[in-house]
N, C-alpha and C positions, 0 to 999 in steps of 0.2 A: 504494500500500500504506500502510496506516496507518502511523503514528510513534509510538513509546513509548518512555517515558523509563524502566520498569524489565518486566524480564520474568521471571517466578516461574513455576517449574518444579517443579509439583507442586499440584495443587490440593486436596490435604485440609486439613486443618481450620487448621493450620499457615500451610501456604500460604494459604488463603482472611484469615486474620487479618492475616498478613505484606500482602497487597496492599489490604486494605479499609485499614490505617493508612500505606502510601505514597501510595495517593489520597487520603486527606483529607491529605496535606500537600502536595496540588498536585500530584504527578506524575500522569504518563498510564499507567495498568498494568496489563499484560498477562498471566495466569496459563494456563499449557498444564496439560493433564489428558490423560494418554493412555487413560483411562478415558472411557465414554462419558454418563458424567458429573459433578461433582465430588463431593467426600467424601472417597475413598480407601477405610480401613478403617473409618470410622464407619456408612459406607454398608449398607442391609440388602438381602436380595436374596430371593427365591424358592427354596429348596432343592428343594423338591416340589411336585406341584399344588395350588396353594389353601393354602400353607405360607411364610411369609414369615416367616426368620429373619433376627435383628438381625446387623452386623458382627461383628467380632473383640470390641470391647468392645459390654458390653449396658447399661450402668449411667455416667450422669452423675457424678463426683465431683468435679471440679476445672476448672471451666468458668475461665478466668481471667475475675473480676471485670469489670476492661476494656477485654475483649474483647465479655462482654456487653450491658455499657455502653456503651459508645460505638460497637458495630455494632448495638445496638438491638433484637438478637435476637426479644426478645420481640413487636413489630411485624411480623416476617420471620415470625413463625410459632413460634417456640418455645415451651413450654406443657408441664404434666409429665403425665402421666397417675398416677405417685404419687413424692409429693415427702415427702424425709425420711423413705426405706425402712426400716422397721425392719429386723433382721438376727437369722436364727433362726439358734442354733446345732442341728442336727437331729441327734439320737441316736437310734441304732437301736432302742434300748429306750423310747422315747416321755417320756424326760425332756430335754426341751430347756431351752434358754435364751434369751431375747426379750431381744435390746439394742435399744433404744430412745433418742432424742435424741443430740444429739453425741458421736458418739464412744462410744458406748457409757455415755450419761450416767447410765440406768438400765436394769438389771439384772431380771428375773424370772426365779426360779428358783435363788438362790443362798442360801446359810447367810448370817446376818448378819454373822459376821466374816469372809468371805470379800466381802460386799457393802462392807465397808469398806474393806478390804485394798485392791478394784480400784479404791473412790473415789479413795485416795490415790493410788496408783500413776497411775491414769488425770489425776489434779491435774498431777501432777507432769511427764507425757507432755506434756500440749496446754500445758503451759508451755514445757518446750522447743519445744515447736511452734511456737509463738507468735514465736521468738525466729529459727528460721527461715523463717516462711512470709514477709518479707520477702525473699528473698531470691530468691522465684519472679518477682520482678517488676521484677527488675533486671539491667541487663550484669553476668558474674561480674568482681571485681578482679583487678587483674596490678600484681603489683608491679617496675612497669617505668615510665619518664618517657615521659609522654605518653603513656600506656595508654587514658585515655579513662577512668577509672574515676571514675561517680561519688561524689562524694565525702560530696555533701548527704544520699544514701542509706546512708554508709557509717559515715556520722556518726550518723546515727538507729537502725542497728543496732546499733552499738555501746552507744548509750541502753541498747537494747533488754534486751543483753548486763547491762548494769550494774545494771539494776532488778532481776534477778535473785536479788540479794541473797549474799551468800559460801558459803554451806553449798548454793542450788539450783546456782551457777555452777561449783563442784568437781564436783556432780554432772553435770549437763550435762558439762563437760569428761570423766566418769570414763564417762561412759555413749555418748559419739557415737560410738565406733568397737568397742564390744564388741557381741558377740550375743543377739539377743534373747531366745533361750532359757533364759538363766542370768537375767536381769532377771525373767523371766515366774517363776523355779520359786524366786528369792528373796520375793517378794509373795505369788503366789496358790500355790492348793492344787487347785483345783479343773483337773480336766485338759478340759473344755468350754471353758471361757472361755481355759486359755491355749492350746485347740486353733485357736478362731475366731480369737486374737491370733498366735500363730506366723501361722496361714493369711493373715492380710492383710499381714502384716511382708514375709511374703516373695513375693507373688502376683505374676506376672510378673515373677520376678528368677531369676537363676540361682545363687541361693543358698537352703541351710538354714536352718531357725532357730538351728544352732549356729556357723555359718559366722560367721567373724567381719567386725565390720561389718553383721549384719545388724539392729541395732536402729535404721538411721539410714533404714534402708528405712519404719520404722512412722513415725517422725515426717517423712520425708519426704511418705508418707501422708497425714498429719494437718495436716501447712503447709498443701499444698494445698486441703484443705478450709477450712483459715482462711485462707487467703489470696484465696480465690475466694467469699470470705463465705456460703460453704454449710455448714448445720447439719449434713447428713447424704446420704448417697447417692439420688440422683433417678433416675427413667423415664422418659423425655419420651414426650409425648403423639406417638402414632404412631412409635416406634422411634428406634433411635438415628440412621435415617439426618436425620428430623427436625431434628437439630444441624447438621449437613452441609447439610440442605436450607434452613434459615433464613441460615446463613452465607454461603452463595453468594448469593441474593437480596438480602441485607446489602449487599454486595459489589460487585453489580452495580447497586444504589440508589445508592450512591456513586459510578459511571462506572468500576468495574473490569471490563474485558472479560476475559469464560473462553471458552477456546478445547477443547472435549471433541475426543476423537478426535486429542491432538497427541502423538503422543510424540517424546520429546526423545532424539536418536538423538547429539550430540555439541554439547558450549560452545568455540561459538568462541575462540580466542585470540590475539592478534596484539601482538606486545612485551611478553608478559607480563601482558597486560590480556584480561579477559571485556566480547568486544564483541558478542555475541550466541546464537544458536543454529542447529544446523542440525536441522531435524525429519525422521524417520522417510523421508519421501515424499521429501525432498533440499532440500526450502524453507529456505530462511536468512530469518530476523528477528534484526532488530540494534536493542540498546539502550543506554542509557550505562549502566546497572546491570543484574550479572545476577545472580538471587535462589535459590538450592537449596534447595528445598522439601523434598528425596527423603534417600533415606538418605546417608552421608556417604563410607562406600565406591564407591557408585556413581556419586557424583559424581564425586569425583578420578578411579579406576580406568577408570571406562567413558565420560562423558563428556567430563573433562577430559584422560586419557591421561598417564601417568607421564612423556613426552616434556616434558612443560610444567611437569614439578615438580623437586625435586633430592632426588636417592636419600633425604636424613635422610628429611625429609617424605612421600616414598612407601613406605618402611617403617614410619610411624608410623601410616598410613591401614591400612596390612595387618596389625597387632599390634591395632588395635583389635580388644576384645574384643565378640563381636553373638552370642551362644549365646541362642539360644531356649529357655523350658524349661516353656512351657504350652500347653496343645493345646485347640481350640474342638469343642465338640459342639454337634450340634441334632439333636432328636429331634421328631421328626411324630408327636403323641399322639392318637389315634382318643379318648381320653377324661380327665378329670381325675385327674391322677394321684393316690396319699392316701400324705404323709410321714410316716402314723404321728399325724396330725391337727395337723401345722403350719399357718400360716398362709400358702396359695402365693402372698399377695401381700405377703409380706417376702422382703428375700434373704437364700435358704438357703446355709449352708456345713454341708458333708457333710466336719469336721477333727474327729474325734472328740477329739483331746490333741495337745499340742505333738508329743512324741515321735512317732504318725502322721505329722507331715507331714515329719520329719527323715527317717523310711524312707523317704517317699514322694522324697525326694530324693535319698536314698544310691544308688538305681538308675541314677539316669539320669546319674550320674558315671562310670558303666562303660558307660553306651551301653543300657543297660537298661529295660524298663517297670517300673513300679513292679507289685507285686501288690498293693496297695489305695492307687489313688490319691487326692489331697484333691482339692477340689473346692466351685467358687461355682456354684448355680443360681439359674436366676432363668427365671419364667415368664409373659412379655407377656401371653400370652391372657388369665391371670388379671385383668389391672388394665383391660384395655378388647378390644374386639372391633374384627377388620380383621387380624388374627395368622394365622389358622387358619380353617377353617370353622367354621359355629357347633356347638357342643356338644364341638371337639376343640382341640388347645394346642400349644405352641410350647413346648419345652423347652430352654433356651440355658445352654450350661454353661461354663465356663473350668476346666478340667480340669489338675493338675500335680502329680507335674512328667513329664514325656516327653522322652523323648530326642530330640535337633536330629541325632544322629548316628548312629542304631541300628546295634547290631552283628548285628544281624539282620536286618537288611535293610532297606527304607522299606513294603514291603507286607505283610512279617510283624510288623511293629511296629505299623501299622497297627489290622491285625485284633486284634491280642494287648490293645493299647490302650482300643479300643472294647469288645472281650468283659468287660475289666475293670472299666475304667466300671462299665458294662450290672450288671458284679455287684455293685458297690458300690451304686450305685442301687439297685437291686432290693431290698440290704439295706436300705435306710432309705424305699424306699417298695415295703413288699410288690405285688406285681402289675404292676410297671411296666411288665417286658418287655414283658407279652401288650397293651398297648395299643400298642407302637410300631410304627408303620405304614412308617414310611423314615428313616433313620439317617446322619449323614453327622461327620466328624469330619476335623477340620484339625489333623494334624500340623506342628510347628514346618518341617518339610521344605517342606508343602503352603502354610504362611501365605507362605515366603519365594518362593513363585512363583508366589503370587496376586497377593500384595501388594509385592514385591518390598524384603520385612524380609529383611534382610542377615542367614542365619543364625536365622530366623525368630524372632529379637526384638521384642515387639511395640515397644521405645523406639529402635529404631534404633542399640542399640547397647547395652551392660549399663547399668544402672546402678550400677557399682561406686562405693568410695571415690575409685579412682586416674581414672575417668573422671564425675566428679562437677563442679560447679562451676567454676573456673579449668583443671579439666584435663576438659573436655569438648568435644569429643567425644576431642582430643587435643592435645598441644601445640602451638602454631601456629595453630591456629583460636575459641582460647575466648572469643571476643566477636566472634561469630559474621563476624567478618574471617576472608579466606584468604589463602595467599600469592601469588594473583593478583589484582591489582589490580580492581576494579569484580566481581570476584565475592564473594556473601556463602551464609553458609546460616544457615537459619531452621528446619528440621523437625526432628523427638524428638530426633534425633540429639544435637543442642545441646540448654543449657543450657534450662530446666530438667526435660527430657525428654519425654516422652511421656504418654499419656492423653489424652483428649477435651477440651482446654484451650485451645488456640489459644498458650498463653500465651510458647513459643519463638517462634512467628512475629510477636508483638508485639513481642516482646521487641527482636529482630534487626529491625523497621521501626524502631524508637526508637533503634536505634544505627548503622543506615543514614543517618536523617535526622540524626543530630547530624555523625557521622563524614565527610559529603559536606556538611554547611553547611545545610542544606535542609530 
């Protein structure tokens, strides 16, 4: 039987990143996928005949840097099919708004002191951005001896901190943990621009725009796009599984073996230490490092077993907070749909005003569907063909918020869900229904036993304040160390969450290899 020196347990985009950078530092390493083949949720599948819709996410934002760098992606096949999506905000009455360039750099469609208003406000955004996106690409600090923090990075933010100047650095302090909704309705006036601004601040988070702490979510947003030196949101040529597809190949160029079809049915343990696994079928493989790709509940709870932990720390893993609160649509379109004559090759958001997406939240706090949900679409067939058959489209939507709990049950929430959508849609693109051929929609219920999001989370866990940085996913683990020796974890769960990045499973191979010497 082969020999390896680490074995990573989970092979999405996390995981594939986490072992492409232990092999290039000499280790032998092995990634299980109990899928039958790698990606995870990036992965696109077939809904209907001749219908090939994207995963859970449909949109590139935060590729880490490198990641793509130094797996070389672009060699493996990566390539965009439209890169630097503009983003239409789509109103029913056919007055939109076209952002264009970074972040929303320019504006079509606004009064000129409103066009100012968002210049400032938007300056003043990507500069705190700026000041975080450092901090995607490093282990979080612990202010403990011998924590491993480093320092050289810690020192440069700080710089970062400093350049800020006194009057931006008050603000930045005055603004990281208040809500985004009161910043938006200080500056703008216009309820389009701060509809599409709540909508991204909060887009798979389980918070409002009034929720506080949520404006940390937008520039959490915006780091990522600076930090992963991308202007604006990307399509990759051939879907998002295309990301997942060039990573494994990535991967495997470098002498990572993926093992599809393995599922990891329990991590061995013996004195306290992860010396290997046992799979599904009863096979044991043993390594001197064992790597947690998967969620972080599942790991302790199911694979590791509360036996092998002490009570603090087993109640720390079950207080983690994992609420899902966006649900996936794909729609099989017999023909082109018309937004009211947007451009279908931007991505749409269907956030008419900030206050829309605050209701649209207020429901699903009682277990409730919203009656006008927000909403991202986006339409692959539009930007290249291989989506659909020809003359018909691929409709992918990130729908919220929806309840992870319903008090009506999972199959009357369901339906209620999908009917809603279908009417909101409909409001902003007359005639939609009558083209839709087959319908399918993933509830936060349905993502968590697909994909097995704890709580169907698409980050593996909230992104709150209290589970943010230093205290993510929870205390005891936030540099991607656990309390058993030779196990680490590396996917959303950890630091610095989720999205199509890679950039936690790099993260946690950089501090694998310093932490073991190697």
């Amino acid at each position: 039987m082969p020999s390896f020196d680490a074995i990573v347990i989970g092979g999405g985009t996390n995981g594939l990143a986490c072992a492409a950078r232990l092999q290039k530092s000499g280790r032998r390493v092995l990634v299980l996928e109990s899928g039958a083949e790698p990606g995870g949720a990036a992965l696109g599948r077939e809904f209907a005949p001749g219908y090939r819709a994207p995963g859970l996410a449909h949109l590139v934002t935060t590729i880490d840097a490198r990641v793509e760098r130094e797996m070389d992606l672009g060699r493996h096949g990566l390539s965009y099919a439209g890169l630097s999506l503009p983003s239409t905000l789509v109103a029913p009455d056919g007055d939109h708004l076209l952002l264009e360039g970074e972040a929303g750099e320019r504006v079509a469609g606004l009064s000129e002191a409103e066009r100012l208003a968002w210049s400032e406000l938007r300056g003043q955004l990507m500069r705190f951005a700026g000041v975080l996106a450092p901090f995607k690409e490093m282990t979080p600090p612990r202010i403990a001896a011998g924590a491993g923090n480093e320092y050289m990075k810690l020192g440069k933010l700080g710089f970062g901190i400093r350049r800020l100047g006194k009057d931006d650095f008050r603000e930045f302090l005055r603004m990281l943990l208040i809500n985004v909704y009161d910043v938006l309705n200080d500056d703008l006036t216009d309820p389009r621009l701060k509809g599409i601004l709540a909508h991204d601040a909060v887009l798979g988070t389980w918070l409002g725009p009034r929720s506080p702490n949520s404006l940390i979510h937008l520039l959490n947003r915006l780091a990522g796009q600076v930090a992963g030196r991308r202007a604006a949101v990307a399509l990759p040529k051939g879907g998002m599984g295309a990301v997942a597809s060039a990573m494994a190949k990535a991967a495997e160029a470098q002498g990572v073996t993926i093992r599809t079809g393995a599922r990891v049915a329990a991590i061995l343990v013996e004195d306290d230490r992860a010396v290997g696994v046992t799979l599904a079928d009863g096979e044991e493989l043993r390594a001197k490092t064992v790597v947690s790709a998967i969620n972080p509940k599942t790991t302790f709870l199911s694979l590791v077993g509360p036996r092998h932990l002490d009570t603090g720390f087993v109640n720390r893993v079950r207080a983690m907070k994992s609420r899902g609160g966006a649900a996936k649509l794909h729609l099989a379109l017999k023909g082109a749909p018309d937004f009211r004559g947007a451009d279908l090759r931007t991505r749409l958001v269907l956030a008419p005003s900030e206050t829309a997406v605050e209701l649209s939240f207020n429901a699903v706090k009682y277990g409730e569907v919203p009656e006008r949900p927000v909403m991202e679409v986006i339409l692959p067939s539009a930007h290249e063909g291989g989506h659909a058959p020809d003359g018909h489209h691929i409709l992918s939507a990130i729908v919220q918020f929806a309840p992870h709990a319903p008090k009506a049950g999972p199959d009357v929430a369901r339906q209620e869900m999908l009917a809603r959508s279908l009417a909101v849609l409909e409001d902003h693109a007359p005639g939609l229904r009558a083209l839709v051929e087959h319908a399918e929609l993933l509830m936060p219920y349905d993502i968590e036993a697909r994909y097995g999001m704890v709580g169907g989370n698409w980050h593996h866990g909230e992104l709150s304040v209290e589970q943010m940085l230093f205290l993510r996913p929870f205390a005891g683990t936030s540099q991607y160390a656990t309390p058993l020796s030779d196990l680490w974890l590396a996917g959303a769960g950890c630091h610095p969450g989720g999205g199509i990045s890679g950039a936690a499973g790099w993260n946690a191979a950089e501090r694998i290899i310093r932490g073991t010497g190697r």
